[in-house]
N, C-alpha and C positions, 0 to 999 in steps of 0.2 A: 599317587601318580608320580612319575619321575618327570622333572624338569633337564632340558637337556643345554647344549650349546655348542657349536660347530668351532673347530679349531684343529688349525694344520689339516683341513680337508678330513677332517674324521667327527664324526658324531660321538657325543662321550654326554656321560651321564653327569649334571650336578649331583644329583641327590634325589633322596624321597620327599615330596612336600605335597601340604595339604590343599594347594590351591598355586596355579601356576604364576609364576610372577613373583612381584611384593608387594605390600602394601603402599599406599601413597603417605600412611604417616612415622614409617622406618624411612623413605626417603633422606636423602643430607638435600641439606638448605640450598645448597646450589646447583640440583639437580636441573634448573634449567638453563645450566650452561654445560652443556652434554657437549654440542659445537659451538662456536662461535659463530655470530652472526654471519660473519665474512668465510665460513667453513668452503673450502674450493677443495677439500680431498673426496675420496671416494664414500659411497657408504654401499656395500655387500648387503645383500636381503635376501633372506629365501623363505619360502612357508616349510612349516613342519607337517602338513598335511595339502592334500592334492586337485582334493573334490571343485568341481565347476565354484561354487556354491563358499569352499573355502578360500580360493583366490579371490572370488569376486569381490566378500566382506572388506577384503584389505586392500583392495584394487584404488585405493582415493589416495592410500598413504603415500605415492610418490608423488603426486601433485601437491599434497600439503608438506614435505616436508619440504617441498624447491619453494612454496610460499614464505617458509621459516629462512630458507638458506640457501637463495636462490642461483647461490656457485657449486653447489653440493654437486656432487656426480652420483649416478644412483645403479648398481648394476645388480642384476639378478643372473641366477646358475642357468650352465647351461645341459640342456637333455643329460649330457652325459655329464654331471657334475650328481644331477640331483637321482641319477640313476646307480650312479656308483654311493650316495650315502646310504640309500634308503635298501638296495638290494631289490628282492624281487616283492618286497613290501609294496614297493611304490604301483604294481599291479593291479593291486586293490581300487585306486584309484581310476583306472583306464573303464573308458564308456561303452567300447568296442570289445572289450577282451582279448585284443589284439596290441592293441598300441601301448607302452608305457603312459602311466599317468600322468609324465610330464609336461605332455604334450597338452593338457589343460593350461599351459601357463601360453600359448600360443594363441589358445581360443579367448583366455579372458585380459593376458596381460599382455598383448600383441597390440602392434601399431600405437603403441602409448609413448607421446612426447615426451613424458619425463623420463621416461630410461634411456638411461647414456652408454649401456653396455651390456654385456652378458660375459661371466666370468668364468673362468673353468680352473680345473686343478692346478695349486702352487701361485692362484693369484693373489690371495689372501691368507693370513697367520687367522684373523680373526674371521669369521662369518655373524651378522646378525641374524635375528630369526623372531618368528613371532611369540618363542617362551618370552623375549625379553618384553616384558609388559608390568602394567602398575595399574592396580584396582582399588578403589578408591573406598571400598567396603566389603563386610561380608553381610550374607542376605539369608533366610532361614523362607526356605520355600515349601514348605510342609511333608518337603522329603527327606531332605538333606541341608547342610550349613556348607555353604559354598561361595563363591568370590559374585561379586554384583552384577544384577542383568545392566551391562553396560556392553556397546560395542568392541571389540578387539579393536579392532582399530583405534578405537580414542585408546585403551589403553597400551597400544604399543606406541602413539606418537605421546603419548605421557609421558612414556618409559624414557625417548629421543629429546626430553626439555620442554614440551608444551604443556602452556597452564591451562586450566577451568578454561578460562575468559579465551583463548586464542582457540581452542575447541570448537567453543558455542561457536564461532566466528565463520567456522569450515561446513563447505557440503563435502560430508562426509559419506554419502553413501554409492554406493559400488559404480564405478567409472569404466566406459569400455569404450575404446576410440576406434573407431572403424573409417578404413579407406575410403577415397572418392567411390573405385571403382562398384567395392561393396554398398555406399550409400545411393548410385546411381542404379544399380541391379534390383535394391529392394525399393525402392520406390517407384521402380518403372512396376513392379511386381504389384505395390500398393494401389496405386492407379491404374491398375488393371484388373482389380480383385475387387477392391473399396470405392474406386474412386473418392470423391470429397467426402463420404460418410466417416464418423468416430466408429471407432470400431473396439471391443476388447479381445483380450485370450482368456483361454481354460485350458489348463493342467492338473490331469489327474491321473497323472506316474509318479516314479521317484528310480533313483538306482538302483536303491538295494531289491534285492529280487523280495527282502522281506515285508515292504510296502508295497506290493503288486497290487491285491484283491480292494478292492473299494473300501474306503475306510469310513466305521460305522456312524461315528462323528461328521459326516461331509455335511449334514442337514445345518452345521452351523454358518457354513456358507449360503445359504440360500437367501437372507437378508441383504446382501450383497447382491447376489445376481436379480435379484425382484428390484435394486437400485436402478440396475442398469438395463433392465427390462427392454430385448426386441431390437438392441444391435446385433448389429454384425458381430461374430468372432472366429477367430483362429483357434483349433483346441488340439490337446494330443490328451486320449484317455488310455486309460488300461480296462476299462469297459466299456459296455455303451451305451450310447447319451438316449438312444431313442428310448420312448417311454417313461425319460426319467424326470426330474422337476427341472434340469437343462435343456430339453427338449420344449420345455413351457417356455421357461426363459430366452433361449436363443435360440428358437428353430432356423436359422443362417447361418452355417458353420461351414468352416475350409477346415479338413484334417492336416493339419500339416506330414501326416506321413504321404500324403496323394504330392504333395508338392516337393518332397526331396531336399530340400533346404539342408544348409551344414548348420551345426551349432550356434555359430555364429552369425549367419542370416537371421534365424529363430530368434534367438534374442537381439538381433538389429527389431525385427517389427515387433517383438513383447516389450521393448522399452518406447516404441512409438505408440503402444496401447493409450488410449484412455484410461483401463482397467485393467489387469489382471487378478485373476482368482482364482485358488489350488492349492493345492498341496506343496508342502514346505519341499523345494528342491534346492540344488543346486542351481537350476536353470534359474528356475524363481529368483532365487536371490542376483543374478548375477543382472537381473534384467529390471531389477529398480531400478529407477532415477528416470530423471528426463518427463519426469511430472506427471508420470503413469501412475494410478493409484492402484494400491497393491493388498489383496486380500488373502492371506496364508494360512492355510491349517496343519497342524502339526501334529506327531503322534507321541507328544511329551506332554507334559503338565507349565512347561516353561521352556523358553527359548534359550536363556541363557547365554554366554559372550555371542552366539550366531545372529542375535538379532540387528535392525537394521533401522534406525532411526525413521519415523515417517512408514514403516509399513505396518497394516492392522493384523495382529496374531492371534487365533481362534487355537485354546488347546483340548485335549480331549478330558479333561476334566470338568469342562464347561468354561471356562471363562475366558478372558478375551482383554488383551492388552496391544496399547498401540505405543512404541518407546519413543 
């Protein structure tokens, strides 16, 4: 795979490497004085991929790095920054087929207190990005020898000077800050739908057109939904539920394609869930946290840097890991 890194506004290749990053024990000894406590400059950040699902993973890193350096300035690209790197690559990414993919970073990294800015061409010689990362081992997963099922996130604020110990210390998993206006809309919505009842969701799509059909493996969720037996829930399927062991388990469901909700809504009430349970998305991912417990099936044998501390991963090899 090629390792890359932004400079002068152009995308340019390091190199071929085996595993993206470095190691954590080629680091130098002072790697965590990257900035200085007192650091009051800027720090540029952009993702090198687009998906809901990838923004969300690293959506914690500016809140923990203003904890480390709480003068930092933190700015990320703007539409047309991250349009002119990528070309019409960044397509691939868009949910609509219509919009650039950049427009993800509005849905997951939008209304976020720690960014100071938004950058566009000639603001920066240098750009960071999420190659710059540090993995702390390699792992042999029965397919392949590859870098540690550890978060991207812990290893790019590794990468920025944070230890082991100031890691454990972070809620590190996916952060989305949403407005008055939007916290006042969904829960006039909630209390009108739910009232006081807990309630969870169910997702059973994904983007790629190539995860469409029901995937064979889904019966390793059903432990879970028999958990949560005879709530309410919110669901979006790519088939249908009636007749199915979901049907047993939540016969109370609101489609959310009947209710119209943006992106961002959707995962305003999947992070107010009690539960969720589905299929590995983008949305999925973006809508941990906030003490929703989170049941993921995936169509790999491991999750690999995508995973997300605290949620339960079911793979289609049969087994089942929680990071």
């Amino acid at each position: 795979m090629l390792q890359y890194k932004i400079e002068n506004d152009k995308i340019k290749a390091v190199g071929n490497v085996d595993y993206l990053g470095v190691p954590k024990n080629v680091l130098p000894k002072d790697t965590q004085k990257v900035f200085p406590t007192d650091y009051d400059g800027w720090f540029p950040f952009m993702r090198m991929c687009y998906s809901l699902g990838d923004l969300g993973i690293v959506s914690s890193l500016f809140q923990a790095l203003k904890t480390k350096h709480p003068r930092m300035k933190i700015a990320i690209p703007s539409h047309e920054y991250v349009n002119s790197i990528f070309g019409p690559l960044i397509n691939t990414w868009s949910y609509d087929g219509k919009t650039s993919g950049a427009y993800n970073m509005d849905i997951i990294w939008g209304n976020n207190p720690y960014i100071d800015g938004i950058f566009s061409t000639g603001a920066f010689n240098t750009v960071f990005t999420d190659h710059d990362r540090v993995y702390t081992e390699l792992v042999n997963d029965g397919e392949q020898i590859r870098s540690c099922d550890e978060p991207l996130v812990e290893q790019i604020l590794r990468r920025f000077g944070f230890s082991d110990e100031e890691l454990k210390e972070l809620d590190l998993s996916p952060q989305i800050y949403f407005t008055e206006e939007e916290i006042e809309r969904n829960e006039k919505l909630l209390d009108k739908l739910i009232g006081e009842d807990q309630y969870g969701c169910l997702l059973f799509s994904a983007r790629s057109q190539t995860y469409k059909s029901r995937w064979e493996h889904e019966s390793m969720l059903f432990e879970a939904g028999e958990k949560f037996k005879g709530k309410p829930v919110f669901f979006f399927s790519e088939h249908p539920l009636e007749g199915t062991e979901w049907d047993t388990f939540f016969p109370e469901r609101i489609d959310f394609r009947d209710l119209k909700l943006s992106l961002r809504d959707q995962i305003y009430i999947k992070r107010r869930a009690l539960f969720n349970i589905g299929y590995q998305s983008g949305v999925s991912d973006a809508s941990f946290g906030s003490g929703t417990e989170m049941h993921t099936l995936g169509m790999t044998n491991t999750i690999r840097e995508n995973c997300i501390r605290g949620v339960h991963y079911y793979f289609k090899n049969g087994t089942k890991k929680t990071y």
